[in-house]
C-alpha positions in Angstrom: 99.1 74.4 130.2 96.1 75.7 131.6 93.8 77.0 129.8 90.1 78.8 129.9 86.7 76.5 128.3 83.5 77.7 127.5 80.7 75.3 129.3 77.8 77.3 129.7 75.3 80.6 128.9 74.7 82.8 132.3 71.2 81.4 131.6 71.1 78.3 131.9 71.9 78.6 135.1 69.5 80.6 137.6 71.1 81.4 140.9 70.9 78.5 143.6 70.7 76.2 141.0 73.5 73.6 139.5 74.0 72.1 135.9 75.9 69.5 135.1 78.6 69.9 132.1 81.1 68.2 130.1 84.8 69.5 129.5 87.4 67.5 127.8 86.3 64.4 129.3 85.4 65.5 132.8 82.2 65.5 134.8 81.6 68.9 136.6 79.1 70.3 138.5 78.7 74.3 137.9 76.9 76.6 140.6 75.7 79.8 140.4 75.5 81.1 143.9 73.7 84.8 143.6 75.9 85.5 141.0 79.3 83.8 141.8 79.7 80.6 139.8 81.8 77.5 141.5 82.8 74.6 139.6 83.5 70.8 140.9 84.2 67.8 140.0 80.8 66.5 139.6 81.1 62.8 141.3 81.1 62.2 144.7 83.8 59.7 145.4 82.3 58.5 148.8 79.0 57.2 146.9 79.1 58.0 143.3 76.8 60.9 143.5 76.0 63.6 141.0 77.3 66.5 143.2 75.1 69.0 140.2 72.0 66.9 141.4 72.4 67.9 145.3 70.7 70.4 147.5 72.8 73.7 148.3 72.8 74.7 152.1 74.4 78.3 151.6 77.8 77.9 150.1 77.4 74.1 150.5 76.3 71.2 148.4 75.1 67.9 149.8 75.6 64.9 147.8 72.0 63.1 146.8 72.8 59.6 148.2 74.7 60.6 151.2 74.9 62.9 153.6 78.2 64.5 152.3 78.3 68.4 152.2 81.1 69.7 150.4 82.1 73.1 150.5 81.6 75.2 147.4 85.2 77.1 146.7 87.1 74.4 148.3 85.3 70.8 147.3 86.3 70.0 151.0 83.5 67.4 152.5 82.8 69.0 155.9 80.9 65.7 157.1 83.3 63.2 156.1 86.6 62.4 154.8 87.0 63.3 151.5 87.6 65.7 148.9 86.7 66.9 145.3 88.7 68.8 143.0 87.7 72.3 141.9 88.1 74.4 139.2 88.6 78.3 138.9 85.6 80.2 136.8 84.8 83.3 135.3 82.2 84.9 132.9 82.5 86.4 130.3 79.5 88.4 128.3 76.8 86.0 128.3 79.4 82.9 128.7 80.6 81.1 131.8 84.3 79.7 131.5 86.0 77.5 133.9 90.1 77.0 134.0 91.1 73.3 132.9 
């Protein structure tokens, strides 16, 4: 069953900007886009990239080695063929809490 993990303070995570966290196991890249946070899986499975280490373009991301831009709420690639799974967030207080 589903259920909701802590993986970050609001603060350590300035809007436009991505961090990089660990929950039971798995590699996921968290966004805070003015205030909304997105959560994905963090590798890019075209190149191995570190989806937290990419450039946003809006509600995009752009993979670091390739060219791969992966929409935020959906981890669909809108360049190429592939996919990433997401996770549902929310914040709570000062905490940000994503649905494994």
């Amino acid at each position: 069953m589903a259920e909701w993990v802590r993986v970050a303070d609001l603060s350590e995570i300035p809007p436009s900007k991505a961090k990089r966290v660990e929950a039971r196991g798995l590699a996921i890249a968290l966004f805070n886009l003015d205030g909304q946070f997105y959560a994905l899986e963090d590798t890019c499975p075209r190149d191995e990239g570190s989806l937290s280490q990419g450039d946003l373009f809006g509600d995009l991301v752009q993979c670091p080695v390739e060219a791969c831009k992966y929409e935020l709420a959906t981890g669909t690639c809108i360049t190429f063929d592939a996919h990433v799974q997401t996770f549902e967030t929310k914040t709570d207080g000062s905490s940000v809490f994503i649905k494994l």
